[in-house]
N, C-alpha and C positions, 0 to 999 in steps of 0.2 A: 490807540485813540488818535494818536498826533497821525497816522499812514492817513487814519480815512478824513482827518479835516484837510488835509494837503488833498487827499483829492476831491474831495466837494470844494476846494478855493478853484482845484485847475479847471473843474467842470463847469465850473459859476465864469473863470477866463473867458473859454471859448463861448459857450452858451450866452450869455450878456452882449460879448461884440457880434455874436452871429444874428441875434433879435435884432441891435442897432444898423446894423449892416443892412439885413432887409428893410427895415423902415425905411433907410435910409436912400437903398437903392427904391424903392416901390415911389418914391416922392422925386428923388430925379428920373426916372422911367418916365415919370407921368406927363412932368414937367419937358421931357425928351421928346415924347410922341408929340405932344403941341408945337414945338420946335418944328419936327421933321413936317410935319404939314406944313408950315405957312417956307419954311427956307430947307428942301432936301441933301443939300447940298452939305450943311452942320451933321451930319452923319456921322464922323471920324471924329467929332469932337464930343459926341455924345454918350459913343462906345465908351471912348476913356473914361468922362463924367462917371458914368455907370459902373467903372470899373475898379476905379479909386476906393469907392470904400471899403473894396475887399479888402484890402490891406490892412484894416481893423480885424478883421478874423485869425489875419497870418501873424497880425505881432498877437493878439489872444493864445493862440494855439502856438507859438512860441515862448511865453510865460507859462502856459502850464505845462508844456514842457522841460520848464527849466525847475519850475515846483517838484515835477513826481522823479525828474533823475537828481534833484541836486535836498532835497527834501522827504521827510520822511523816517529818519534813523536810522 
């Protein structure tokens, strides 16, 4: 019983930052394209914007990595 609540915890990890991620990105995207319209030139800093909240997925998917190898009996 304890194997599969560690992996419904690593699943619920990654799964949760990856929903928050997309929100996240789809709201700087939007707010991105309005940008790149009125000043094309913010390009390079919007990429980044956009690219930052993946970093919520990688430390996700690094916790439930450390859940299913360091957990579980």
């Amino acid at each position: 019983m304890e194997v599969g609540l560690v992996a419904i915890g690593a699943g619920l990890a990654v799964g949760l930052t990856a929903i928050a991620t997309s929100i996240a990105q789809s709201r700087i995207g939007t707010a991105g394209v309005g940008a790149l319209a009125e000043k094309p030139e913010l390009l390079g800093s919007i990429i980044i914007l956009v690219a930052i909240p993946e970093t919520m997925v990688i430390l996700g998917f690094a916790v439930a990595a450390m859940m299913l190898i360091g957990g579980g009996g």
